[in-house]
C-alpha positions in Angstrom: 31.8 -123.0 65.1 28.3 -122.0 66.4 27.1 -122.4 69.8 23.6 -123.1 70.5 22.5 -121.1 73.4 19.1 -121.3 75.3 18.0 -122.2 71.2 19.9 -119.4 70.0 22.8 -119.5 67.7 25.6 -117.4 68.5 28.7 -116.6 66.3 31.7 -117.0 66.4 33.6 -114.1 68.7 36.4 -113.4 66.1 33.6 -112.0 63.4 32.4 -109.5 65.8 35.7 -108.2 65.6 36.7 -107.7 62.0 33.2 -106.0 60.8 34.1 -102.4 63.0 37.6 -102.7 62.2 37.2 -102.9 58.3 34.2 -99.9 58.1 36.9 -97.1 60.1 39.8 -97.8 57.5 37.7 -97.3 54.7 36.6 -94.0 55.9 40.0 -93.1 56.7 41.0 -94.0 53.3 37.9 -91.7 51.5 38.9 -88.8 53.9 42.7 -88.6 52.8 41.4 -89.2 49.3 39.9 -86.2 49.7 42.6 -84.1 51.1 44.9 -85.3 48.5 42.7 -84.3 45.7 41.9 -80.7 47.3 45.7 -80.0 48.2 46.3 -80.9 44.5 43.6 -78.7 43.6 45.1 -76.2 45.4 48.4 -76.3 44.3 46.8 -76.2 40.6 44.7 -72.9 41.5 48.4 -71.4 43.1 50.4 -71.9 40.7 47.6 -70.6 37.8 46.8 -67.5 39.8 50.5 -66.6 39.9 51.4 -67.5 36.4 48.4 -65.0 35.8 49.8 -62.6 38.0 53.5 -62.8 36.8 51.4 -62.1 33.1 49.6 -59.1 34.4 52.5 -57.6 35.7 54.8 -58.5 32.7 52.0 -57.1 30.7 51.9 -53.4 33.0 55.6 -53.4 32.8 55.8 -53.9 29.0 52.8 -50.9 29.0 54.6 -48.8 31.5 58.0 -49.2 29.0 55.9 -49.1 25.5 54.5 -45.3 27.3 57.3 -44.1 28.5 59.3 -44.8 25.1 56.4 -43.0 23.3 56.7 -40.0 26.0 60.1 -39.8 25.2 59.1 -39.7 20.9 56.8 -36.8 21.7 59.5 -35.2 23.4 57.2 -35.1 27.2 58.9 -35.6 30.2 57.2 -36.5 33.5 57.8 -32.8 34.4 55.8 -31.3 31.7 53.3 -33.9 32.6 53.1 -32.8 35.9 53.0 -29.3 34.9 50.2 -30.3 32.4 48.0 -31.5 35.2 48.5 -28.3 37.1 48.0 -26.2 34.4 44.7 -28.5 34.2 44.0 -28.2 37.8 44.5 -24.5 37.5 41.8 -24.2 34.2 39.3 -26.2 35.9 39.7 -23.9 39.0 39.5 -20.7 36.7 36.5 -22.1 35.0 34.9 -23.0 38.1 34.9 -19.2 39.3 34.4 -18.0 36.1 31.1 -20.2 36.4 30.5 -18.5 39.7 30.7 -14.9 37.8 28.6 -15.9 35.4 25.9 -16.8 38.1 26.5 -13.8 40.4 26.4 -11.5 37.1 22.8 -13.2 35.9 21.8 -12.8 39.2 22.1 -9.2 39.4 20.5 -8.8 35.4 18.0 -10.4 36.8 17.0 -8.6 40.0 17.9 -5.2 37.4 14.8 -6.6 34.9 12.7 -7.1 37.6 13.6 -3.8 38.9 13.3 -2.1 35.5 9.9 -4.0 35.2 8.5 -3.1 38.5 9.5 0.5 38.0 8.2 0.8 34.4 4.9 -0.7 35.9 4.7 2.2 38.4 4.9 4.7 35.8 2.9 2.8 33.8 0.5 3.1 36.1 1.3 7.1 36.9 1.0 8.1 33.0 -2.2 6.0 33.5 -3.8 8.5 36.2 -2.0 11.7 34.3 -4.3 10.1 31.1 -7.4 9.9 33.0 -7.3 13.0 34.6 -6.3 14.3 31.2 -10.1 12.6 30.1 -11.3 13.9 33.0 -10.4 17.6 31.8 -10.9 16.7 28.3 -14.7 16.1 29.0 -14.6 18.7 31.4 -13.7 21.1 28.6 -16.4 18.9 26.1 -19.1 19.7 28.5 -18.0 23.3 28.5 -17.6 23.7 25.1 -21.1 21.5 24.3 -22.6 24.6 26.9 -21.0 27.6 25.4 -22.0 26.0 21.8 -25.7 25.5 23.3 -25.6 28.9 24.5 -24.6 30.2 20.8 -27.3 28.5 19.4 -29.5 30.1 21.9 -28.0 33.2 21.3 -28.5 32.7 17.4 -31.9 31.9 17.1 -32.7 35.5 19.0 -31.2 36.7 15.6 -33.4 36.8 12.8 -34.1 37.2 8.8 -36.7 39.4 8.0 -37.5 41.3 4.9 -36.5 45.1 4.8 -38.4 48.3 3.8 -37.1 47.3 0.6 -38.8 44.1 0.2 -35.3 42.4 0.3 -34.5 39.5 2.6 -32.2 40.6 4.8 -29.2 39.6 7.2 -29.2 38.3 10.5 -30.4 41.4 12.6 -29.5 42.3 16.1 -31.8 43.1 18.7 -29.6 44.0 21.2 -25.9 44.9 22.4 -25.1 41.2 22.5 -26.2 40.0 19.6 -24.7 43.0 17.7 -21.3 41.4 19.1 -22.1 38.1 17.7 -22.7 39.9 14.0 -19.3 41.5 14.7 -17.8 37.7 15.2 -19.8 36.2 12.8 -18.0 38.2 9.9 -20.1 37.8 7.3 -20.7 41.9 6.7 -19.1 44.6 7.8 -20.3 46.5 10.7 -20.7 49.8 11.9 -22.1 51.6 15.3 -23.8 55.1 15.3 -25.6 57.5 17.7 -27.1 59.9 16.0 -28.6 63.4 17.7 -31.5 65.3 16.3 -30.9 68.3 14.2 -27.4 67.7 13.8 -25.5 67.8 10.7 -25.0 64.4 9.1 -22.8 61.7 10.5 -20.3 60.1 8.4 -20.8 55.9 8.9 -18.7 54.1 6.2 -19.1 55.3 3.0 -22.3 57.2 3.5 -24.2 60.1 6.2 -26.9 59.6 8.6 -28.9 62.7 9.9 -31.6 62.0 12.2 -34.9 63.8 11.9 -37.4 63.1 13.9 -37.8 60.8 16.6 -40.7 59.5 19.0 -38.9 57.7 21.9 -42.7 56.7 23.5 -43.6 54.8 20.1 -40.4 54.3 18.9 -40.7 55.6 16.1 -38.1 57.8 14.0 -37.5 59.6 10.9 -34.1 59.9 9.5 -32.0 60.7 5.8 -29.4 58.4 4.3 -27.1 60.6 2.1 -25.1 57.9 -0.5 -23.7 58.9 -3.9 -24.5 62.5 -3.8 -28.3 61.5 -3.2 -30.5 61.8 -0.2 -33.3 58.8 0.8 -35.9 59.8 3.4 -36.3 56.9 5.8 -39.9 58.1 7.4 -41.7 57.1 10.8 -39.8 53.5 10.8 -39.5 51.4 13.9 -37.0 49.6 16.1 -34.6 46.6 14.4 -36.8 47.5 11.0 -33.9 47.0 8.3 -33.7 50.3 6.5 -32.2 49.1 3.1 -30.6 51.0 0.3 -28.2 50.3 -2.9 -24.9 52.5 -2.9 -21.3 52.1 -4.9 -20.7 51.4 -8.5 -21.4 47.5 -7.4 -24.6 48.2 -6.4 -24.3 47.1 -2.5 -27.1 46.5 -0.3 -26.8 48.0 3.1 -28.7 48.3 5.4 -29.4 50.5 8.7 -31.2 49.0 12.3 -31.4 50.7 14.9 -31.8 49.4 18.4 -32.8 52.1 20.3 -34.7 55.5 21.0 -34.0 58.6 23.4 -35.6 61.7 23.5 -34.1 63.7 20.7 -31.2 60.7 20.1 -31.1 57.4 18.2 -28.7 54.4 17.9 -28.2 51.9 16.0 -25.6 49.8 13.3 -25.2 50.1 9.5 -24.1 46.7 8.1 -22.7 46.3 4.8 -21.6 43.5 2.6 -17.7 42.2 3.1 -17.0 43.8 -0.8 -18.3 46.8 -0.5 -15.8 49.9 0.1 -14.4 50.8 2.9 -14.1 54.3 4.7 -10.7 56.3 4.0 -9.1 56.8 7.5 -7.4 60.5 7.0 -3.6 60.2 8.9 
């Protein structure tokens, strides 16, 4: 029973006792509870993970058998195997230098195009300066030409048409040594030189005879006979590059005499006849 104390009540001494003692085997018996239930636990995960195992390895053993009983249908034996994978190792290596040719040998086409390219560029560029000095002659030889052709033309207009003592338009006709050449070049009539002395016999010129006269160097002035076709035409007191025309041959030619210069007792001069009109006979 309860004591009162001072007004307090105290209990009895023997509860004070049981409380503690009852709390501590309840947590003993929750603590082994546990370790029971995780030892079974364990024991359950054990056993599954070998009875998985013992599967696994029933399972690589039953493969193992099943591959070496199909080996041995094919007729392959773990030496030819082994061969097999050397014979692989062997190819790969084979294929791995052959790779390394096939680099090295692009390689070198390579730096041989770039080579090819570097010297086709330097001679593209030589042929280049060989063209342009090539232009450079070319209009060298343009400007020379363009001068010689200016100086023909000068040349040329020195020339003229003028009517002969005939009344007949004539050729071009020379005034001098030079432009005689040109009528030589030209070739559009025949041409013939002559120096004829006074009080000589006639002088054959192409087809026909020239016999001088009379002549007047200080006037130049002159008198000389044409003898074509068994006929004789006086040519009387005519003057320097005056065209002295006349008709000879069956065809009825025009030719015509100029003469360029005088000297006392001397004359000379061209006779210039068309391109159809005969020809002298040169005796062998």
């Amino acid at each position: 029973m309860s004591e009162e104390h001072d007004g307090r009540i105290i209990p009895p001494a023997d509860n004070l006792d049981t409380e503690p003692s009852s709390s501590s085997g309840m947590l003993r018996n929750v603590l082994l509870g546990i370790a029971i239930v995780y030892v079974i636990a364990s024991l359950y995960f054990i056993v599954d993970s070998r009875s998985r195992i013992d599967k696994l390895e029933a399972a690589q053993t039953a493969a193992k058998a099943e591959n070496a009983q199909l080996l041995k249908r094919l007729g392959i034996t773990e030496a030819s195997l082994k061969a097999a994978s050397q014979a692989e190792q062997v190819l790969a290596e084979k294929v791995g230098m052959t790779q390394k040719d096939i680099a090295s040998r692009s390689a070198a086409l390579q730096r041989q195009q770039r080579e090819a390219e570097q010297r086709l560029s330097e001679q593209t560029k030589q042929v280049s300066g060989e063209v342009a000095g090539v232009k450079t002659e070319l209009g060298g030889a343009r400007t020379d030409i363009a001068t010689t052709r200016t100086d023909l033309e000068a040349t040329k207009s020195k020339l003229e048409h003028v009517m002969g003592d005939l009344g007949v338009q004539s050729g071009l006709i020379a005034h001098t040594r030079e432009d005689l050449e040109i009528l030589k070049h030209r070739g559009d009539r025949n041409i013939y030189e002559f120096s004829l002395q006074k009080g000589a016999h006639p002088t054959p010129v192409s087809t026909v005879s020239l016999q001088l006269k009379k002549v007047d160097a200080k006037k130049g002035k002159y008198t000389l006979n044409v003898v074509a076709d068994d006929r004789t035409i006086e040519k009387k007191d005519r003057t320097l590059f005056e065209p002295l025309q006349f008709y000879s041959g069956r065809d009825r030619n025009l030719y015509e005499v100029v003469v360029l210069s005088t000297e006392k007792n001397k004359v000379t001069g061209y006779l210039s006849t068309p391109k159809g009109a005969p020809v002298p006979i040169v005796k062998q």
